[in-house]
N, C-alpha and C positions, 0 to 999 in steps of 0.2 A: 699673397696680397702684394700690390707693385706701392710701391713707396712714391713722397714727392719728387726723387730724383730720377725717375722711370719719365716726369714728365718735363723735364728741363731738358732745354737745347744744349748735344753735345759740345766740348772745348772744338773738337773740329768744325763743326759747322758752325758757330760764331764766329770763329777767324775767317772761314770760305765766303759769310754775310759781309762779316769786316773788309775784305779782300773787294770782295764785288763792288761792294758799293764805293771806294776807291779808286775805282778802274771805271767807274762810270763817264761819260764824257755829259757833263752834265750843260755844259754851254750848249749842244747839242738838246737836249731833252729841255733846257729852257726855251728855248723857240716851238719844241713840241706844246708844253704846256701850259705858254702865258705867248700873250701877243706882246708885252712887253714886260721887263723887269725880270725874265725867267732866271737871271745868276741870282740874284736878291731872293728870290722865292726859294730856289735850290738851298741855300745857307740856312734859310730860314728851315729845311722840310728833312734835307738830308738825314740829321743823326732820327729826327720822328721817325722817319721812315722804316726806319732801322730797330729803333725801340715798341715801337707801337706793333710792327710787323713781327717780332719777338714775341712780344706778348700773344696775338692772336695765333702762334705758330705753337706754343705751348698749349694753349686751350684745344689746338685742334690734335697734337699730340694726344692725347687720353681719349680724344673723342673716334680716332681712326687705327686701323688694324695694320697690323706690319704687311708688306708686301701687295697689298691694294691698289686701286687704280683710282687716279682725279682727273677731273677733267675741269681746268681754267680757261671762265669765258671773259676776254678781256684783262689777261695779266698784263700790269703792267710795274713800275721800279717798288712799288708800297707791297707788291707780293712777292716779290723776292727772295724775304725771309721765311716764308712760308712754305714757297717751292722747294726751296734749298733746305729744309728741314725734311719733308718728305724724300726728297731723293736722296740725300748724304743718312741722317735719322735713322728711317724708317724704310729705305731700300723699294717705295712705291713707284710705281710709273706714272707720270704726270706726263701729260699734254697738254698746250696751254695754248693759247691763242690771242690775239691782238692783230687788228686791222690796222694800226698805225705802223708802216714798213718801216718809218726812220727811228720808232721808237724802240721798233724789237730790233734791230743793227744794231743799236747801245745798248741793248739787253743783253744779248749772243754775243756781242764782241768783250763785255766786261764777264762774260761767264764762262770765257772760254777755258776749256781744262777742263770742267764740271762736265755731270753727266746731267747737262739742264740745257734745254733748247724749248726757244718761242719761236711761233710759228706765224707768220704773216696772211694767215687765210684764214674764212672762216670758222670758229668753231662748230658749227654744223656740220661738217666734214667729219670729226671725228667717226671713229669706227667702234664699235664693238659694246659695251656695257661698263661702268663706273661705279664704285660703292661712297664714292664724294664728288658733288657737283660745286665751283665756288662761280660764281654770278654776282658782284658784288658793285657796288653805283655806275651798273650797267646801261640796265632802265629805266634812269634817271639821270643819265648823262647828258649834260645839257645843248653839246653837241651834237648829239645825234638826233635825240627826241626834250627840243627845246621847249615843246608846251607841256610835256608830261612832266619834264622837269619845273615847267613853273607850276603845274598844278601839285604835286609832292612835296614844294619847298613850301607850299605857301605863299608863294611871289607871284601868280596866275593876275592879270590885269583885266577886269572884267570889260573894258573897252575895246580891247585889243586881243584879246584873245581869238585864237581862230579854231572853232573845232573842227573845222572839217579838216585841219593839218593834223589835229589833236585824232581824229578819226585816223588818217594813214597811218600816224608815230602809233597808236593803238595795234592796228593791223600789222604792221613788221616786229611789233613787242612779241601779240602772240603765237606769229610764226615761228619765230626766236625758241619762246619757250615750248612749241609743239615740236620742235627740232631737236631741242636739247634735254627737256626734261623725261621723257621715254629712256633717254641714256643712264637714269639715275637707277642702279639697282635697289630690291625692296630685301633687306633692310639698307636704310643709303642714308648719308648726314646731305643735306642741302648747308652751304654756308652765303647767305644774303647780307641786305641790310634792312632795316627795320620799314625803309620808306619803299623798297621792295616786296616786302612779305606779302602785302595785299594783293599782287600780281600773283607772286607764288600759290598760295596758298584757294585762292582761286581757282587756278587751273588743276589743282591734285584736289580737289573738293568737286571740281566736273569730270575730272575722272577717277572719282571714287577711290581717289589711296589716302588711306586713314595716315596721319602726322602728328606729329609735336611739336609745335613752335617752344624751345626753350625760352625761358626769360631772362637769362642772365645775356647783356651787352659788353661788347669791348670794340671802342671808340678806333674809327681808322684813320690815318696817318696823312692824308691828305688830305678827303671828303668833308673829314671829320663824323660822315655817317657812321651810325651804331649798327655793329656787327652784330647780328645772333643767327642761330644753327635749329635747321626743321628736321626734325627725326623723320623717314619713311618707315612704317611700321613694315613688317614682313606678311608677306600674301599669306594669307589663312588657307589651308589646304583643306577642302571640300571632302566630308564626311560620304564615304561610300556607304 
């Protein structure tokens, strides 16, 4: 039987989180993430970042097997802790991904030494098969898909809404996930966030792979969206 200390982040990879996040060039990453005030918002988000990304790096401890493969769509400084527990931890292979090239240069430049690399392309690129997919206010990033995002917050303006933009963000949503979610092996953890799940859960309910949406949440470090984790059941082997 593994005890609660089986699920705690090692002293080394605290200090490697500790280290990173130090070395971050966060003047840099303000101008990523706010059009203005980004040092102010850094001071405000930095140590969350750090504590909040702890927290969901131990939940997914117990929930993932040693030597495993993840696949991160959209890492970026809030999953950090998370990566660097699975690769220092748990000895998995992560590949990770982020579209923003200036964000992932202060990712890789403050992680250098680590055996952790973000990748400035596509995650649909990835190759090969994953037993954890993380996806996390992906979907709903207001960036990318601004009306899905206002229709998920709640902030949708029934004057000004446009669906037919709402139709495109629709259409690149679920190429996204017809690209990615095939990668997920059965049994597989999906890790989202709740104002996602209804995407997810959709598309593995059209293609018939039975799930578990757990109920237990753990609040993320930026978005402030609630994180929870969809179990993929294992394919039932057909009775000769």
């Amino acid at each position: 039987m593994r005890n609660a200390n089986d699920y705690s982040i090692g002293a080394r990879t605290k200090r490697a989180i500790k280290d990173v996040f130090s070395r971050l060039d966060y003047g840099l990453l303000g101008d990523v993430y706010c059009e203005e005030g980004g040092e102010a918002f850094w001071k405000v988000h930095k140590n969350t970042c750090q504590t909040m990304g702890i927290r969901i790096a131990e939940a997914l401890k117990h929930r993932l097997s040693q030597k495993g493969r993840s696949l991160y769509v959209g890492a970026g400084v809030a999953e950090l802790p998370i990566l660097l527990l699975e690769t220092l931890d748990m000895n998995r292979t992560v590949e990770s991904y982020n579209l923003r090239e200036r964000e992932v240069d202060a990712l890789n430049e403050a992680c250098g030494g680590l055996p952790l690399t973000i990748q400035a392309s596509p995650a649909q690129t990835a190759r090969g098969t994953f037993d954890h997919l993380w996806m996390a206010s992906v979907l709903n990033d207001p960036e990318c898909f601004p009306e899905t995002s206002a229709l998920a917050y709640g902030r949708a303006d029934p004057v000004r809404f446009d669906p037919v933009a709402f139709q495109r963000e629709r259409t690149r949503i679920q190429e996204l996930l017809d690209a990615c979610l095939p990668k997920l092996s059965r049994p597989g953890l999906l890790s989202t966030t709740v104002e996602e799940v209804t995407w997810m859960t959709d598309w593995l309910t059209r293609n018939r792979i039975p799930f578990r949406v757990e109920e237990k949440f753990y609040p993320t470090a930026i978005v402030g969206d609630p994180l929870c984790f969809i179990r993929l059941e294992a394919t039932k082997k057909r009775k000769r």
